[in-house]
VEXDREN-2710 file (C-alpha; in Angstrom, 1 decimal):
% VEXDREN-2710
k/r/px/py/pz
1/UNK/276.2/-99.9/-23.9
2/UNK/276.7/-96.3/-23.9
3/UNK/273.6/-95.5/-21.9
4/UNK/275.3/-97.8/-19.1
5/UNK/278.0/-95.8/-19.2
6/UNK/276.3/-92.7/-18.3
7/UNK/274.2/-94.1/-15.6
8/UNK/277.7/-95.1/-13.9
9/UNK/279.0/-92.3/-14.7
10/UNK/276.2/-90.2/-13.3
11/UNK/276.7/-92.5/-9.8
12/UNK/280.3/-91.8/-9.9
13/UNK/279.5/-88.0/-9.6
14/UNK/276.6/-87.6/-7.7
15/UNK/278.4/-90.1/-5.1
16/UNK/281.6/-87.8/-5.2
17/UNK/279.4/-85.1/-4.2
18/UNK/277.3/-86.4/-1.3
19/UNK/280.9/-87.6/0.0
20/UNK/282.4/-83.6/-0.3
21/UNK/279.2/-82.7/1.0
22/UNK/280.0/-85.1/4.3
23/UNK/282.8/-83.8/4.6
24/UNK/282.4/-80.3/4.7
25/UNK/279.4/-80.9/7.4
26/UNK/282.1/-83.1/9.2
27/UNK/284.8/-80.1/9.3
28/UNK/282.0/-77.5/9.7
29/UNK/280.8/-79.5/13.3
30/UNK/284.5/-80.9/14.3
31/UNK/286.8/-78.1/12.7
32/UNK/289.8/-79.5/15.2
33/UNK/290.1/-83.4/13.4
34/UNK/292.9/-84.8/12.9
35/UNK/293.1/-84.7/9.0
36/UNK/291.7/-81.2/9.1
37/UNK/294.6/-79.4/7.4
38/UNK/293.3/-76.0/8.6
39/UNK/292.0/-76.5/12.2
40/UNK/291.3/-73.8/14.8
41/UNK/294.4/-75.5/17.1
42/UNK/297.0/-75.5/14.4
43/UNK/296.5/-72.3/13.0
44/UNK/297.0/-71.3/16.7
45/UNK/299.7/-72.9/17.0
46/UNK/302.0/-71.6/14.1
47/UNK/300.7/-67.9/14.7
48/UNK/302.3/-68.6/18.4
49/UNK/305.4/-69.9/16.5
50/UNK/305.9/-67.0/14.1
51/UNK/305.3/-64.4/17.2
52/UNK/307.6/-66.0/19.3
53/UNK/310.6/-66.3/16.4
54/UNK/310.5/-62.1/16.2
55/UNK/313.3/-60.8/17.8
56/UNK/312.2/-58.1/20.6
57/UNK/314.8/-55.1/21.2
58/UNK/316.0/-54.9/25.3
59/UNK/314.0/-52.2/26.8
60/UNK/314.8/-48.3/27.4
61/UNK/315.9/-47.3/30.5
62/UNK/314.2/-43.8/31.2
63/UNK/316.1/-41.5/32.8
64/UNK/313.9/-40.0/36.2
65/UNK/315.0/-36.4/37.4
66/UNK/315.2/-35.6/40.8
67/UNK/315.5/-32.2/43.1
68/UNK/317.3/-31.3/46.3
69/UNK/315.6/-31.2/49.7
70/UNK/313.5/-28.8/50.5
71/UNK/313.2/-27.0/54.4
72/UNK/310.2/-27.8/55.2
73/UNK/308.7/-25.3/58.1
74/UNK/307.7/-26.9/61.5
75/UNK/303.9/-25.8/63.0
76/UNK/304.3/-24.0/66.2
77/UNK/301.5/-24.0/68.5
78/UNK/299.2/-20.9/69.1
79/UNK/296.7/-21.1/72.0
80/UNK/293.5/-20.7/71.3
81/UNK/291.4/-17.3/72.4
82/UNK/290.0/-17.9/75.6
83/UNK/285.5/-17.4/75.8
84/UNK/284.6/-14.1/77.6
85/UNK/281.5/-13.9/79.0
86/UNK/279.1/-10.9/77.6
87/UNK/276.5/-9.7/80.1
88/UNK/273.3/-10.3/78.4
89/UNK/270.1/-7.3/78.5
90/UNK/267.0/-8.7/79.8
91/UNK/264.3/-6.3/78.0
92/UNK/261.7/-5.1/80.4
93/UNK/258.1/-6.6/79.3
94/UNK/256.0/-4.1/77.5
95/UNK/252.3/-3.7/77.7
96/UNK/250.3/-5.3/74.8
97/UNK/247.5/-4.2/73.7
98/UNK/244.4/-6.4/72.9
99/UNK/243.7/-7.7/69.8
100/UNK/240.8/-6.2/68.6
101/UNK/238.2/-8.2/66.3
102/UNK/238.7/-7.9/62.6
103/UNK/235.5/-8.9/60.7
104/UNK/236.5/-11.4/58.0
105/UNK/235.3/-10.1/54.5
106/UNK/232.7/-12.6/53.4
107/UNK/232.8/-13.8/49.9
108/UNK/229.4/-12.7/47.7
109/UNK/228.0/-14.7/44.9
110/UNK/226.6/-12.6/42.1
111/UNK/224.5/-14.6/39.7
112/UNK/225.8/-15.2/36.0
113/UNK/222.7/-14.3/33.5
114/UNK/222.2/-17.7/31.6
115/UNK/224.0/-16.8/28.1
116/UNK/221.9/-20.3/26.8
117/UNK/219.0/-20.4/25.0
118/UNK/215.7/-21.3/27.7
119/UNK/214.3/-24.4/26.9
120/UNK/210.7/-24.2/25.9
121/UNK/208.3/-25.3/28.5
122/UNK/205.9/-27.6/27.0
123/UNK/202.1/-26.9/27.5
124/UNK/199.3/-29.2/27.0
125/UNK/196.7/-28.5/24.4
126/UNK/193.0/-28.4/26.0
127/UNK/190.5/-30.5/25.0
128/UNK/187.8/-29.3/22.4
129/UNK/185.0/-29.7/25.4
130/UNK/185.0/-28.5/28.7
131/UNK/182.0/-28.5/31.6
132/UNK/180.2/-25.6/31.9
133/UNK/178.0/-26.4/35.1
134/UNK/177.0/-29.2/37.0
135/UNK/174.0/-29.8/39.6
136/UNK/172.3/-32.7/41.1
137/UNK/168.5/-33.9/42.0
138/UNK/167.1/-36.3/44.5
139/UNK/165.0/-39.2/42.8
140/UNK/163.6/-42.4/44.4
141/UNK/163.1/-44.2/41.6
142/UNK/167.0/-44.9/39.8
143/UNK/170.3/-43.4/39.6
144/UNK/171.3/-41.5/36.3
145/UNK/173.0/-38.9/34.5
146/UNK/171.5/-36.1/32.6
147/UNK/173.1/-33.5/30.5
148/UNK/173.1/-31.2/27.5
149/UNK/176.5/-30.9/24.9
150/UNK/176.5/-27.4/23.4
151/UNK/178.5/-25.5/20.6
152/UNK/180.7/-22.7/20.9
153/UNK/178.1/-20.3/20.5
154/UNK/176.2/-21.8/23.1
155/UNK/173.6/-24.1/21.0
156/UNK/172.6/-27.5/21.3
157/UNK/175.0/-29.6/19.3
158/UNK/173.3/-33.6/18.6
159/UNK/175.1/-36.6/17.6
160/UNK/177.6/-36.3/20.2
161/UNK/179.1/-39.1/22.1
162/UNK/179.4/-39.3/26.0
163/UNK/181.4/-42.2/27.5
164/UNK/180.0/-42.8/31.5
165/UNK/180.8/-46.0/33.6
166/UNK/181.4/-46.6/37.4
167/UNK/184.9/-45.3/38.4
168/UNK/187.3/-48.0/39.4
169/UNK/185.4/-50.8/37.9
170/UNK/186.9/-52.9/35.0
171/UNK/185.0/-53.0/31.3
172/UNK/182.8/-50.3/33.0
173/UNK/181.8/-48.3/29.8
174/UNK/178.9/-46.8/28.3
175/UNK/177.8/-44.6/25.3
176/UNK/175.4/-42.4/25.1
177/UNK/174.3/-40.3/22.0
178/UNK/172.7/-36.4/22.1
179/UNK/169.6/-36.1/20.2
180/UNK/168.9/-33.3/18.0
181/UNK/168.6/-31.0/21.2
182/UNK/171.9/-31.7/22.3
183/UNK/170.5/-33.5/25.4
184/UNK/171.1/-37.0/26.9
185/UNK/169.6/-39.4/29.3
186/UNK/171.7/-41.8/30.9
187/UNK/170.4/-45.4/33.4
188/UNK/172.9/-45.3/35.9
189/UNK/171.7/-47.9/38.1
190/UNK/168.0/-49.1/38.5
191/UNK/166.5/-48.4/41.6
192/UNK/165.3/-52.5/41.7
193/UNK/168.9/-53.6/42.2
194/UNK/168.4/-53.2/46.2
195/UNK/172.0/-54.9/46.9
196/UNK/173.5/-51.6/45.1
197/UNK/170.8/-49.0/45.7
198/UNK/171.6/-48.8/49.4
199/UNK/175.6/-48.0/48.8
200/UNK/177.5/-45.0/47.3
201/UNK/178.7/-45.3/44.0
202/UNK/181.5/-43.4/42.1
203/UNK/181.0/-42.4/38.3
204/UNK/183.0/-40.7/35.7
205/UNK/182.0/-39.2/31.9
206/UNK/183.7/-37.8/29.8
207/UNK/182.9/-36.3/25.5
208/UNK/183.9/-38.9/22.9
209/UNK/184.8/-39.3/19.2
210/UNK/185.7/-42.0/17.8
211/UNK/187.3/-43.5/20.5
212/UNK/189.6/-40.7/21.6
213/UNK/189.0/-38.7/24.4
214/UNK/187.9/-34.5/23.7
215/UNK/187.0/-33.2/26.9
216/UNK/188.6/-33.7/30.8
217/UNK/187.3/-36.6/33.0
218/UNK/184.5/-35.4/35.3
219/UNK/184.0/-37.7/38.3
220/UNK/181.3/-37.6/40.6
221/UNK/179.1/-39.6/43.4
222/UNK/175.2/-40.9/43.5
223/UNK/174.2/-41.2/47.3
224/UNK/172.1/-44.3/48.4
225/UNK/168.8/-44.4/47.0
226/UNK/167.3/-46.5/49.9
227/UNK/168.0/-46.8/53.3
228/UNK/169.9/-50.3/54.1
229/UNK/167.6/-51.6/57.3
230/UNK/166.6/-54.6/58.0
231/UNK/163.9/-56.7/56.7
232/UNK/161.0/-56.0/59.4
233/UNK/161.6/-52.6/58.2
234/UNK/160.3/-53.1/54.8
235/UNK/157.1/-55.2/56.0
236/UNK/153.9/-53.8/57.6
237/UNK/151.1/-56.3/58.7
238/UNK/147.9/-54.8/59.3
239/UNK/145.6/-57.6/60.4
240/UNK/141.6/-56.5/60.7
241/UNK/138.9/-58.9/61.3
242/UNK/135.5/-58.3/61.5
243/UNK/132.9/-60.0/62.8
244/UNK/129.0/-58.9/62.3
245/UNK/126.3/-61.1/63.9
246/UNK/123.2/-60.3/64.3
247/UNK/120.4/-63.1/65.7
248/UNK/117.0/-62.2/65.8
249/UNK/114.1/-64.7/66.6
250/UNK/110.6/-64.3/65.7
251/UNK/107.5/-67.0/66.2
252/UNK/104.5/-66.0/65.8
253/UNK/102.1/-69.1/65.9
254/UNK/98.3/-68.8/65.1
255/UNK/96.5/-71.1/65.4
256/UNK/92.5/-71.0/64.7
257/UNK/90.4/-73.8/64.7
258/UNK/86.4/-74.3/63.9
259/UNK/84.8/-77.0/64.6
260/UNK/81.0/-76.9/63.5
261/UNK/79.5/-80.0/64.0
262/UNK/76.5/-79.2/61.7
263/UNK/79.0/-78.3/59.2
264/UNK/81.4/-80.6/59.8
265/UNK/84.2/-78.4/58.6
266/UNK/87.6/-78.0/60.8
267/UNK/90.3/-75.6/59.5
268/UNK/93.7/-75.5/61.2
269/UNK/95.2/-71.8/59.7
270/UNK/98.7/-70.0/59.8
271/UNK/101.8/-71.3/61.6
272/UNK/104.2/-68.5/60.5
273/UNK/107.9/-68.6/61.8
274/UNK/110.9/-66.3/61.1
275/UNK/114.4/-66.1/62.4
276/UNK/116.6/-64.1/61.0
277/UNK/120.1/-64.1/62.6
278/UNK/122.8/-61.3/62.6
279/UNK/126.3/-61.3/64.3
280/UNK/128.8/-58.7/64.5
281/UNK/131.9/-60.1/65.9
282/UNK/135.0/-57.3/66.5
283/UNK/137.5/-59.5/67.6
284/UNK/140.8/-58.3/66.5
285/UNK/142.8/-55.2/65.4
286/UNK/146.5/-55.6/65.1
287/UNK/149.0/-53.5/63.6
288/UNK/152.6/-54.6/64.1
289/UNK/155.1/-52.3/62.8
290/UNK/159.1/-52.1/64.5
291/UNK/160.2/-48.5/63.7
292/UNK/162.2/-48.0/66.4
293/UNK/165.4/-49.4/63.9
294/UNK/164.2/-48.3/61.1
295/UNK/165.9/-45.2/58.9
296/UNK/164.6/-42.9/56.0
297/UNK/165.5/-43.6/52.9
298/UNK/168.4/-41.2/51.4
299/UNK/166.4/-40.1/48.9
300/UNK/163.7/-37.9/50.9
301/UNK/166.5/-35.4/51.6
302/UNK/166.6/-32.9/48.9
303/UNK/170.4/-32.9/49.1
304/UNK/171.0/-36.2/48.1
305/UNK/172.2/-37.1/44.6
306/UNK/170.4/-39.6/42.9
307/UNK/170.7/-37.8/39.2
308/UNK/173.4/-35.6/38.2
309/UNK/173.3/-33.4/35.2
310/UNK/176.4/-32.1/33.5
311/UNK/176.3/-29.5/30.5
312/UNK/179.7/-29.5/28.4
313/UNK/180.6/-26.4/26.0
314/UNK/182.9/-26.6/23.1
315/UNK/185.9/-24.4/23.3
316/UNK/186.1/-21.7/20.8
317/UNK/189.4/-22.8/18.6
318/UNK/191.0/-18.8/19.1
319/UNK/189.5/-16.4/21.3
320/UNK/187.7/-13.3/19.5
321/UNK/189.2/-10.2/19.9
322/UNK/187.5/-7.7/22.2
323/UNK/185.5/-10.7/23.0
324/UNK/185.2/-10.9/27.2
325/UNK/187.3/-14.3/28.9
326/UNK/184.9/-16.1/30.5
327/UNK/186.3/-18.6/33.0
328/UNK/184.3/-21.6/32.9
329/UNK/184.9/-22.1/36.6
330/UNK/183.1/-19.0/37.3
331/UNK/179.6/-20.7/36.5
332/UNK/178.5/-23.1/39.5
333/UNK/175.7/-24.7/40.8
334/UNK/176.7/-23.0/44.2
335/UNK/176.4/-19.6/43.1
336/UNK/172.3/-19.1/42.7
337/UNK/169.8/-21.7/44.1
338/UNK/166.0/-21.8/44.0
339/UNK/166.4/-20.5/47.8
340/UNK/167.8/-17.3/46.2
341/UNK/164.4/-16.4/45.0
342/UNK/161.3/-15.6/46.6
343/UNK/158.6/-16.5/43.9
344/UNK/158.9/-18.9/40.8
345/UNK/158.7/-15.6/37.9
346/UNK/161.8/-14.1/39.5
347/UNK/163.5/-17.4/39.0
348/UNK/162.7/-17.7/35.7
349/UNK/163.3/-14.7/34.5
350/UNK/167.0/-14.9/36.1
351/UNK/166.9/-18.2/34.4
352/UNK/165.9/-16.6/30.9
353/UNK/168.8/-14.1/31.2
354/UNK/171.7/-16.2/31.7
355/UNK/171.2/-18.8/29.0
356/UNK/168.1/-20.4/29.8
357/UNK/166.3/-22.6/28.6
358/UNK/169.4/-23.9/26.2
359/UNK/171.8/-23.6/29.2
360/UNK/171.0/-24.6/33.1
361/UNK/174.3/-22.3/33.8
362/UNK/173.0/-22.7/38.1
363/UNK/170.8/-26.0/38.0
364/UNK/167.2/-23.8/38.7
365/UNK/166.0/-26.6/35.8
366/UNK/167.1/-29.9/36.6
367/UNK/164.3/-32.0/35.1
368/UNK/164.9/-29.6/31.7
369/UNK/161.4/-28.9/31.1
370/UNK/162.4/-25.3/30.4
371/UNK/160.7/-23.9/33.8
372/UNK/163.1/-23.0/36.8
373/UNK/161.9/-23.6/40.6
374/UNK/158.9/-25.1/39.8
375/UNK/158.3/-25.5/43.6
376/UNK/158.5/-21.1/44.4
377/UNK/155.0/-20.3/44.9
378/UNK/153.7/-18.2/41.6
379/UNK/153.6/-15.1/44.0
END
């Protein structure tokens, strides 16, 4: 029973307070209802009441001075100055001298010194091996490169590696080794491949070491081995025949015959016959040969370069002092020939004193056999 009692109880209140709470929200967005006690328009409406019951005093007059007329002074009128005219001076033209040509001071640029550090200039590092000399020799047999690989002081150095190939042709590379003399023998090209011994070829070499590269690419050409004519050129038909016949005819017939009745004997002797025949015949000699389109072969001029040879020199790591600086580019093939000498001694005792027979500084020894000119007569 009781607990009922606070449940309605609890209604009672909670519904009284939603209701003030409507209420309130009613005045708060329609403050000018009816049963609104304190509305905007009647609280307007009594203040307008209570100002209008105060009495208001009648008004002050104010008093406003005034002053006696005043003479005022009437403007007269005063004419106004009348324009004179002034006799103007026409000044006589003077005499003006020419302007005379002012040179224009031209501006000079004077160079600031750089107050930055230079940048370093970078220079390449040489390689180990450079060529000392190079020369060439006909040959009509193949095409090939010869050489010698030498130390810094000049001696053979073996067991050195020289890349070659054809210049300008792809997986074109070759190793060579030096023996224990510090020389080489390279097979350029075999004289038997006819289809590429008739055309210039282009060749490089160069020192290697395991794979990397220690002295400058040296590139040079082979000339033609053979001439490129045409097939009648290479064919010469000598055709000979010979006929011998010799006929001889010899009979000689005996004949001797006894007849002796008493005896009754007959003999019939010698019949001898020989022939013995012999013919000589000449009934042909041809020789056809077509020269008149036919050229030499490259490799009869002594010019031509069928094998070159190529010496490479190491490079001393620091120069010696007081040692002399040799250029390398001083020694060529161009400066001495064979032709410079008159007999083979002289040439091989210039030969002997510059370097020879461990250096071919000129090319006097291009097959290497240690003997320059071998062609100069002996005196």
């Amino acid at each position: 029973m009781n607990g009922r009692l606070i449940i309605i109880l609890i209604a009672l209140i909670l519904g009284l307070a939603l209701l003030t709470l409507i209420c309130f929200v009613t005045l708060y967005l329609a403050p000018n209802l009816p049963f609104n006690p304190l509305s905007p328009a009647r609280a307007t409406a009594n203040a307008a009441a209570r100002i209008a019951s105060i009495p208001t005093p009648p008004p002050t007059e104010i008093p406003v001075s005034t002053y006696p007329p005043t003479w005022t002074p009437t403007s007269t009128f005063t004419p106004a100055p009348t324009k004179t005219t002034t006799e103007t001076r026409t000044p006589t033209p003077t005499r003006t001298s020419t302007a005379t040509d002012t040179a224009t001071a031209t501006r000079t640029f004077t160079p600031v010194p750089p107050t930055g550090t230079p940048t370093a200039t970078f220079t390449p590092t040489p390689f180990p091996f450079f060529v000392l000399s190079h020369s060439s020799m006909n040959n009509c047999a193949d095409l090939g490169l010869w050489g010698m690989v030498n130390d810094v002081e000049g001696l053979p150095l073996g067991g050195v590696n020289v890349q070659y190939g054809e210049y300008g042709v792809s997986d074109s590379r070759f190793l060579v080794t030096t023996d224990a003399n510090g020389r080489f023998d390279a097979l350029l090209l075999p004289g038997s491949n006819l289809s590429q011994a008739v055309i210039t070829h282009t060749w490089y070499a160069f020192i290697v070491d395991s794979g990397q590269q220690l002295s400058e690419t040296f590139i040079f050409e082979t000339d033609p081995i053979f001439a490129n004519n045409p097939p009648q050129c290479n064919k010469n038909d000598n055709g000979n025949g010979n006929s011998n016949s010799n006929s001889n005819s010899n009979s000689n017939s005996n004949s001797n015959g006894n007849d002796n009745n008493s005896n009754g004997n007959g003999n019939d002797n010698n019949s001898n016959s020989n022939s013995n025949s012999n013919s000589n015949n000449n009934s042909s000699n041809s020789n056809n040969n077509s020269n008149n389109e036919c050229l030499p072969d490259p490799c009869l001029n002594a010019a031509s370069v069928n094998i070159k040879v190529v010496d490479w020199q190491k490079r001393a790591p620091n120069p010696i002092s007081g040692a002399p600086n040799i250029n390398p580019e001083t020694f060529s093939p161009d400066d001495y020939s064979c032709d410079d000498f008159d007999t083979q001694p002289a040439a091989q005792q210039f030969y002997e004193e510059n370097a020879g027979p461990v250096l071919d500084v000129y090319g006097l020894d291009p097959d290497r056999d240690g003997i320059a000119c071998e062609d100069l007569p002996a005196s």
